[in-house]
C-alpha positions as CSV (number, residue, x, y, z in Angstrom):
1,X,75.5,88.7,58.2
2,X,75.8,86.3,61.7
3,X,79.3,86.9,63.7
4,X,81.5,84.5,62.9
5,X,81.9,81.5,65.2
6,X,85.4,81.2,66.9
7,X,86.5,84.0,64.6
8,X,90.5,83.8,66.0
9,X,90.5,79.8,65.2
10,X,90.9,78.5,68.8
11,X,91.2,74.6,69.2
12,X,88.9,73.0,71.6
13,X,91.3,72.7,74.4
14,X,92.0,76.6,73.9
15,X,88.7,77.5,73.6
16,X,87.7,75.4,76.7
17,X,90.5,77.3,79.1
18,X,89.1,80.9,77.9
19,X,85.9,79.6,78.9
20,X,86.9,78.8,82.3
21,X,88.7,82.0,82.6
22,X,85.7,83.7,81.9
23,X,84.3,81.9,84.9
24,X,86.7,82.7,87.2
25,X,86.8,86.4,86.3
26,X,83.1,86.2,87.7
27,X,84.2,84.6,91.1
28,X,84.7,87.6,93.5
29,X,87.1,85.3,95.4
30,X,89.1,84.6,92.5
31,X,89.6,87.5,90.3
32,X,89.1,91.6,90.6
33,X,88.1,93.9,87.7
34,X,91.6,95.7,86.5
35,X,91.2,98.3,83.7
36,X,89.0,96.7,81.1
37,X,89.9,93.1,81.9
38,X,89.9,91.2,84.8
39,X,92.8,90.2,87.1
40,X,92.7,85.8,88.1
41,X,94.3,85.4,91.2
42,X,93.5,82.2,92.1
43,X,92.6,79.5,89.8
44,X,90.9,76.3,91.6
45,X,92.4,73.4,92.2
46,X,91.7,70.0,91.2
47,X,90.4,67.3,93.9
48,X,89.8,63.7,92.5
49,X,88.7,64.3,88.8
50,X,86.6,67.3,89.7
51,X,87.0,70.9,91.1
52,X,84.0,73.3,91.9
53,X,83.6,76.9,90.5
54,X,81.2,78.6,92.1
55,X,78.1,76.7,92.1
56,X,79.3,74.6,89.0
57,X,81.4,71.3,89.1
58,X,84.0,71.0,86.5
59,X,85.8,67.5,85.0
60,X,89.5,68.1,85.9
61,X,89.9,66.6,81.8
62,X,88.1,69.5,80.7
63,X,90.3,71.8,82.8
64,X,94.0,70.4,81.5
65,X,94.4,74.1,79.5
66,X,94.9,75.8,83.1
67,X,98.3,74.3,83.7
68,X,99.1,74.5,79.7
69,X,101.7,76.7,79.2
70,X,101.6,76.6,75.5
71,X,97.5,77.2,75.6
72,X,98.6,80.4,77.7
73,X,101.0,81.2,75.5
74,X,98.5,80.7,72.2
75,X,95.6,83.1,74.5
76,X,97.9,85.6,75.1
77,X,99.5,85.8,71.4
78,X,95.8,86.3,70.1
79,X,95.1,88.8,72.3
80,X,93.1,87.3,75.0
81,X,94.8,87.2,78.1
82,X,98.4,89.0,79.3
83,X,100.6,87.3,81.5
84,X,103.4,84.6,82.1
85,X,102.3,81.0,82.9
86,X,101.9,80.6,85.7
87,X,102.2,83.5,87.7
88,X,100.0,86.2,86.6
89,X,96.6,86.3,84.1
90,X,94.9,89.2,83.1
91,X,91.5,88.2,81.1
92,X,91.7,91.1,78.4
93,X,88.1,92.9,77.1
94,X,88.7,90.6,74.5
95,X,88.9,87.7,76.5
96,X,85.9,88.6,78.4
97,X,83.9,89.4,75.2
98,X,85.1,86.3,73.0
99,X,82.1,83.8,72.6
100,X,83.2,80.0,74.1
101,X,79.7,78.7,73.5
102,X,81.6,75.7,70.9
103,X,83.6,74.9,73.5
104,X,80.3,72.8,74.7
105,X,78.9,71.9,78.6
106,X,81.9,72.2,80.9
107,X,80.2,73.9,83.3
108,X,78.2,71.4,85.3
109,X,75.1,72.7,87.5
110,X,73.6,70.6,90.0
111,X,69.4,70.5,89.6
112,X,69.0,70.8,93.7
């Protein structure tokens, strides 16, 4: 039998703020391995309606889950993420591991 998608139920906004997590745990500038998980400390900041991570542009509407406190609150109660909005984020195994693929393109990639 096929995993189940979105096994823990997440709603799109929820789903599209682990996703970005997961991106910033990959950005050596923003984030260092801790334990199992990954430590964010720094997420990026909106200019206009956009923000870049790493090579990829981001719509700030797609990014309204990072200054959510109830979406880090509903992360962090499934298991996800540890920490207090919005001082401190640890991206669990979990986290890391959890499949975002239905949270659809927000990760925009320039062809050049």
């Amino acid at each position: 039998m096929a995993p189940r998608i979105n096994p823990l139920g997440l709603n799109k906004l929820q789903l599209k703020t682990l996703l970005l997590f997961q991106a910033v745990a990959r950005e050596e500038d923003m984030a260092q391995p801790e334990g199992e998980g990954v430590r964010v400390t720094n997420l990026p900041d909106a200019h206009g309606d956009h923000f870049h991570l790493g090579r990829a542009v981001v719509r700030a509407a797609d990014a309204t889950g990072l200054t959510n406190a109830a979406v880090w609150t509903a992360l962090a109660r499934k298991g996800l993420i540890e920490g207090s909005y919005p001082d401190s984020l640890l991206l669990t195994k979990a986290g890391l591991d959890y499949d975002t693929a239905s949270a659809g393109p927000i990760l925009h990639h320039a062809d050049h």
